[in-house]
Wavefront OBJ file of the C-alpha trace (Angstrom):
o trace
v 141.890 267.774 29.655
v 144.047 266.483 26.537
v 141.529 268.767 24.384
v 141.997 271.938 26.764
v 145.863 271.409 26.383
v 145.506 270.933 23.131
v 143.570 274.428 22.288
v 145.707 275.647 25.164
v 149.025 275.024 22.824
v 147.678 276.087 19.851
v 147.034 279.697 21.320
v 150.040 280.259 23.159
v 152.322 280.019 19.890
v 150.510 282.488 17.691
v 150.549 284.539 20.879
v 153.958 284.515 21.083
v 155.085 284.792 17.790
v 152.020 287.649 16.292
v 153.266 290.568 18.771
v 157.701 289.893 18.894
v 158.564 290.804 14.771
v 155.662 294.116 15.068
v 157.153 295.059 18.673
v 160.250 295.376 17.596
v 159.721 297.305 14.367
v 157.800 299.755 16.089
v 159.899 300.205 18.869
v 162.504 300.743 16.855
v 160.763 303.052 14.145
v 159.623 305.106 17.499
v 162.652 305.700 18.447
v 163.840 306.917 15.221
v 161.132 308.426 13.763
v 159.802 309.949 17.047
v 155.658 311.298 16.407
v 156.545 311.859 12.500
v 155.239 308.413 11.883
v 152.102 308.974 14.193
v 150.119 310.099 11.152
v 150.820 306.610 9.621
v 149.081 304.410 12.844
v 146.379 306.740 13.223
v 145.106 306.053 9.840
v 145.952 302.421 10.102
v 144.120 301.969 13.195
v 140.948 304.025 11.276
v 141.096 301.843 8.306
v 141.582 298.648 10.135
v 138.167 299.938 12.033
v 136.748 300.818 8.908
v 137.684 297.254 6.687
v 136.674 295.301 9.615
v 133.550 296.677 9.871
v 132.530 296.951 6.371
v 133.340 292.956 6.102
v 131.124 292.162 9.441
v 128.109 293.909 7.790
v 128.751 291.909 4.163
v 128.997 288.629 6.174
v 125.795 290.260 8.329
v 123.408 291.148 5.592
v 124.526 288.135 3.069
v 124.206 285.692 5.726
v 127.543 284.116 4.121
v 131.147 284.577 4.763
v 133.244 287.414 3.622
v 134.904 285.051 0.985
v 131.753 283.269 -0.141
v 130.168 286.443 -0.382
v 132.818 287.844 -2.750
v 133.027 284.386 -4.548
v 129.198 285.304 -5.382
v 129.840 289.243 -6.334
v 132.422 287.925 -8.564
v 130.415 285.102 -11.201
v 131.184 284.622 -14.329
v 133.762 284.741 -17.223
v 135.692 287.837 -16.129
v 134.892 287.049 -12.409
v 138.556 285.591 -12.004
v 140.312 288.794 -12.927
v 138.862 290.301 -9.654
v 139.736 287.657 -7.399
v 143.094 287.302 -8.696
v 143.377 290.970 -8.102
v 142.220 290.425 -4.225
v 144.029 287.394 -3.883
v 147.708 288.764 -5.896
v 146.922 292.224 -3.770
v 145.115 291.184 -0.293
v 146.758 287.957 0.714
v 149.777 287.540 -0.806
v 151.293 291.108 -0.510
v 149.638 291.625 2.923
v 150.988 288.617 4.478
v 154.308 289.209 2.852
v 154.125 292.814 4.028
v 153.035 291.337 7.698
v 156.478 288.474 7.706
v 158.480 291.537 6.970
v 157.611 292.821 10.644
v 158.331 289.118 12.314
v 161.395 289.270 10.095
v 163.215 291.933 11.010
v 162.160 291.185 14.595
v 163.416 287.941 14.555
v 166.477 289.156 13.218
v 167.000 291.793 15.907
v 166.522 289.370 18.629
v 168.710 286.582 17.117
v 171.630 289.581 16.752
v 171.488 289.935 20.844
v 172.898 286.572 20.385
v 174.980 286.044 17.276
v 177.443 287.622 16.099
v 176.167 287.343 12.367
v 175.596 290.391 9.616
v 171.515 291.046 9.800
v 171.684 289.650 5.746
v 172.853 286.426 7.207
v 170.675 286.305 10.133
v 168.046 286.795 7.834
v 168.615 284.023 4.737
v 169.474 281.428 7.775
v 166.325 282.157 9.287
v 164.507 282.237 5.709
v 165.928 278.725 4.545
v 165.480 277.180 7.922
v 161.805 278.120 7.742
v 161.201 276.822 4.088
v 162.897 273.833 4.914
v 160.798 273.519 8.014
v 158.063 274.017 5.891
v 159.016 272.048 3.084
v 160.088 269.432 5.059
v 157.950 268.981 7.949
v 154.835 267.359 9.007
v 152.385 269.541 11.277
v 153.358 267.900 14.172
v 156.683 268.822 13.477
v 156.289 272.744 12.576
v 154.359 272.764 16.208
v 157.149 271.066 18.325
v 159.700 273.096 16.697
v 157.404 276.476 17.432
v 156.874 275.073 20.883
v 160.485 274.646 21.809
v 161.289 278.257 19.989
v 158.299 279.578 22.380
v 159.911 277.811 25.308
v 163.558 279.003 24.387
v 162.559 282.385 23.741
v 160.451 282.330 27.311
l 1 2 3 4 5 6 7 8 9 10 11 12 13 14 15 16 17 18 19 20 21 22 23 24 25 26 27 28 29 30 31 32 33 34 35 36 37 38 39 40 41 42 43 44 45 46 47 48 49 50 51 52 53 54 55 56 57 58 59 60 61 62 63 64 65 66 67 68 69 70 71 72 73 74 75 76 77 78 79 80 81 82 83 84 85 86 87 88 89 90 91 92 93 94 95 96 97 98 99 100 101 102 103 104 105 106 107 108 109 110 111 112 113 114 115 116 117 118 119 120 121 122 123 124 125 126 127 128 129 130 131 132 133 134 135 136 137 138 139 140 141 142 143 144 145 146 147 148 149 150 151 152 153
């Protein structure tokens, strides 16, 4: 049972804090953008179909992991250029790209509340996360998420 709960906990937070930020952008791009931006998640849905796919058949046919598999593509002396390029491109600018969306959400939401300018919303929330970060053990980063789930609920 302390297992289930466990797993149980550890899905409800990215549940509740993957959708809120991306919600709220789109809402609010929908409403001001109308269909002119419908061009933009009809080719994002294609290419996520697309990317997803294309790594499922690498990891398929090498028998390996997407990552291994490019580890092995990539050997040798200039090898590093290429995952520095994926790495620099893929991960880093994707997941910064991605926080921008739970961002501006969070910011929204924590405006319903505070009276605060959206720029100071936003470095409050940014410093209290890197401290949290910084600062905290894992234990800590999930009670704090837990009781921001539970507030936010």
């Amino acid at each position: 049972m302390q297992r289930f709960l466990q797993v149980l906990f550890w899905a409800v937070i990215p549940a509740a804090f993957v959708g809120p930020g991306t919600v709220t952008t789109a809402a609010s791009s929908g409403a001001r953008f109308e269909y002119a931006l419908l061009w933009a998640l009809v080719f994002s849905t294609l290419a996520t179909f697309v990317l997803q796919e294309a790594s499922a058949r690498i990891a398929i046919v090498s028998g390996q992991p997407l990552a291994a598999a490019i580890h092995r593509q990539f050997r040798g002396s200039r090898g590093w250029i290429g995952i520095a390029a994926l790495v620099v491109g893929a991960i880093i600018l994707g997941c910064a790209a991605f926080q921008v969306g739970n961002v501006l959400g969070a910011v929204a939401g924590a405006q319903l509340a505070l009276p605060w300018s959206p720029r100071l919303v936003t470095v409050a929330l940014g410093l209290a996360a890197g401290f949290l970060l910084y600062r905290g053990s894992q234990q800590t980063v999930a009670r704090v998420l837990g009781v921001v789930v539970a507030v936010r609920g």
